[in-house]
Short mmCIF file of the C-alpha atoms (twelve columns), coordinates in Angstrom:
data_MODEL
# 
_entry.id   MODEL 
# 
loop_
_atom_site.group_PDB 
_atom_site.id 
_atom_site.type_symbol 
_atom_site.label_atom_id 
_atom_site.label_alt_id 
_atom_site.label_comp_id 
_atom_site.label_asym_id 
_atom_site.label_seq_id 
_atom_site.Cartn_x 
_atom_site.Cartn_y 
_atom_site.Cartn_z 
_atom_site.pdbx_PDB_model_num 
ATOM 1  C CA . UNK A 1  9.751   -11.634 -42.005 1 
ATOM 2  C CA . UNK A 2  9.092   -14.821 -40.532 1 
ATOM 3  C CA . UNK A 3  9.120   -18.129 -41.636 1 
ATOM 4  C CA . UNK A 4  6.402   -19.882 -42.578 1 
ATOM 5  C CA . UNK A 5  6.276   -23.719 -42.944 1 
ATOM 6  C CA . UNK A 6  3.633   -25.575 -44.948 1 
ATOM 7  C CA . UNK A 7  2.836   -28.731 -45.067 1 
ATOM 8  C CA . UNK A 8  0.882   -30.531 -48.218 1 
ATOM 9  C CA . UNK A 9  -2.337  -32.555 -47.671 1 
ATOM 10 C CA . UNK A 10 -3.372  -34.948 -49.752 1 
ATOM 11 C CA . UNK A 11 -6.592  -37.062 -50.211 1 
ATOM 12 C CA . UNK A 12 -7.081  -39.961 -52.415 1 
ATOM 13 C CA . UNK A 13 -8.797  -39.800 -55.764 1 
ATOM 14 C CA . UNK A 14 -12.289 -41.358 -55.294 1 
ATOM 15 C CA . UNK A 15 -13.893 -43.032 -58.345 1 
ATOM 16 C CA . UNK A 16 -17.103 -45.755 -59.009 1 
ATOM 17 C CA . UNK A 17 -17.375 -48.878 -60.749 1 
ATOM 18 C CA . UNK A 18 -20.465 -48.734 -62.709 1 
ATOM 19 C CA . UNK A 19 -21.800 -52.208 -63.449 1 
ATOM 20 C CA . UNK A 20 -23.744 -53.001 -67.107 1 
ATOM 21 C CA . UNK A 21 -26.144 -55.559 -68.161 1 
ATOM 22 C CA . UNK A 22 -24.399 -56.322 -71.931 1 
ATOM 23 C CA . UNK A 23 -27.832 -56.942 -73.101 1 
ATOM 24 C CA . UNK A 24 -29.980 -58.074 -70.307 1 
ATOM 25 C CA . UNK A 25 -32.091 -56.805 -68.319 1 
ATOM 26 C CA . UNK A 26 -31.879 -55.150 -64.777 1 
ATOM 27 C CA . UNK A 27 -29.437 -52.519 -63.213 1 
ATOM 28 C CA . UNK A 28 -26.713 -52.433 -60.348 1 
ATOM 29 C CA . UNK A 29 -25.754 -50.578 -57.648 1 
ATOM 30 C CA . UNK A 30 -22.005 -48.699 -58.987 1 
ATOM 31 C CA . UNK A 31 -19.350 -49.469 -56.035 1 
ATOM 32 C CA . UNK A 32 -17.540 -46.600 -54.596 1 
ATOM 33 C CA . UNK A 33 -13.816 -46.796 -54.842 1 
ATOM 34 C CA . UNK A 34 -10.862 -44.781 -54.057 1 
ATOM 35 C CA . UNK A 35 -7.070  -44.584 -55.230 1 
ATOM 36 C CA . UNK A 36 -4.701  -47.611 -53.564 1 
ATOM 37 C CA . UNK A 37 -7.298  -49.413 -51.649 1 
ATOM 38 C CA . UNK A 38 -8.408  -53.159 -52.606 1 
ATOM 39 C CA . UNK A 39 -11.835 -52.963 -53.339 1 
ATOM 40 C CA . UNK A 40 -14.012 -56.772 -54.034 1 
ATOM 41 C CA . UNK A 41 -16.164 -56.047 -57.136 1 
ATOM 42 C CA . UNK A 42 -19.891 -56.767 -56.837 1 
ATOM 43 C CA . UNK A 43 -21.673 -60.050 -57.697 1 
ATOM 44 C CA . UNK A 44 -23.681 -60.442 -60.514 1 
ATOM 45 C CA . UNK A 45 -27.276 -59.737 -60.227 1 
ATOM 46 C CA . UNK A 46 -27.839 -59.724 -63.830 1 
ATOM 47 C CA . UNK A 47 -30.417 -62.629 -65.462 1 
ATOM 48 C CA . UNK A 48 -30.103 -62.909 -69.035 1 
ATOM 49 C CA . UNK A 49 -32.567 -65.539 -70.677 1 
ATOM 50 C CA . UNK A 50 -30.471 -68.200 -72.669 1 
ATOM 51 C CA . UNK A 51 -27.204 -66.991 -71.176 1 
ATOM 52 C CA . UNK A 52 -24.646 -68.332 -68.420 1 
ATOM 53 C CA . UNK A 53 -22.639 -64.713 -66.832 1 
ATOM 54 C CA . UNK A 54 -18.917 -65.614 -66.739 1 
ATOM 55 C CA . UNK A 55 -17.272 -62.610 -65.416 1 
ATOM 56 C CA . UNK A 56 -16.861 -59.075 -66.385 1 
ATOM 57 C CA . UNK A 57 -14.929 -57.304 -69.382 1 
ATOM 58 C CA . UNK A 58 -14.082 -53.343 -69.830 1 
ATOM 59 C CA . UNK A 59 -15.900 -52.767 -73.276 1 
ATOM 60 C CA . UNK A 60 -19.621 -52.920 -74.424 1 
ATOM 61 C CA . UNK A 61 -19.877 -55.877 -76.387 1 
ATOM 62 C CA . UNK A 62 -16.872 -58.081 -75.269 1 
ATOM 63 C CA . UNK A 63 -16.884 -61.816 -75.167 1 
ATOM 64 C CA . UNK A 64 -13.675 -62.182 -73.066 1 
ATOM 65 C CA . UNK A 65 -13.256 -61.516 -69.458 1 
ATOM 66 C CA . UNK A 66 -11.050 -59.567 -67.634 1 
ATOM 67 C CA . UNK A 67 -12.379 -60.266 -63.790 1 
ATOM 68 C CA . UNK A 68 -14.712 -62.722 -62.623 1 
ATOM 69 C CA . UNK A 69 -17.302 -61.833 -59.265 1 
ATOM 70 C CA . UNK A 70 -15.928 -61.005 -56.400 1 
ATOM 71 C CA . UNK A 71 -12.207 -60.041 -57.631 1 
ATOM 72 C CA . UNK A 72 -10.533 -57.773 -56.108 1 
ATOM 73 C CA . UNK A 73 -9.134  -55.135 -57.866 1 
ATOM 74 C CA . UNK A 74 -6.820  -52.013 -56.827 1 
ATOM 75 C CA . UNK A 75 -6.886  -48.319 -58.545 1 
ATOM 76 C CA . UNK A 76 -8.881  -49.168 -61.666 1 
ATOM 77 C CA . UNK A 77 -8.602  -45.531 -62.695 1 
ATOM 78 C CA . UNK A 78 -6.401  -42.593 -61.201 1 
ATOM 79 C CA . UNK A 79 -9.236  -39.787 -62.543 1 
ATOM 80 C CA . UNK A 80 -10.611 -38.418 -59.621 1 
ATOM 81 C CA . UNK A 81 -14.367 -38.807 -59.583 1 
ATOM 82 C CA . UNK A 82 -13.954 -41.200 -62.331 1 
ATOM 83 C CA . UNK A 83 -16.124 -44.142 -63.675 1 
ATOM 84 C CA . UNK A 84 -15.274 -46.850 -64.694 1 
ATOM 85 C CA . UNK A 85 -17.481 -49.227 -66.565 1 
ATOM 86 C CA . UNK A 86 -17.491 -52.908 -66.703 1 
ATOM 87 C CA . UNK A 87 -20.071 -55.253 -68.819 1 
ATOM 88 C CA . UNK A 88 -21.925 -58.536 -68.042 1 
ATOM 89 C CA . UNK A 89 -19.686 -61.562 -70.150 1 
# 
């Protein structure tokens, strides 16, 4: 026999941020992402009548935020062709 030597490849997991109104109106682009690379989160484009936007939280609903536009944020997920969904504060 002879000997074989392999060698393992490996690709980072890829995943989107999916961006959500909270209750106004509209819709934005999701931002592709993958695994160990800095990526800047998208600005707002959401208008909601009444309403100032200050930043974006991880659950439908929330009134506290956990990143404001433009942060940069590293491996928000490790699921591979994940989503991960943030909401309009």
């Amino acid at each position: 026999m002879c000997p074989i030597t392999l060698t393992a490849g490996w690709r980072a997991n890829s995943y989107l941020i999916a961006y959500y109104s909270n209750g106004g109106p509209g819709t934005m682009t999701a931002t592709d992402c993958e695994y160990d690379k800095e990526q800047t989160l998208a600005s707002n484009r959401f208008v909601r009548v009444g309403y100032r936007f200050v930043g974006w939280a991880d659950g439908e609903g929330a009134v506290v935020t956990k990143w404001t536009d433009g942060a940069k944020v590293t491996n928000l997920t490790s699921n591979d062709s994940g989503v991960v969904k943030l909401y309009a504060v």
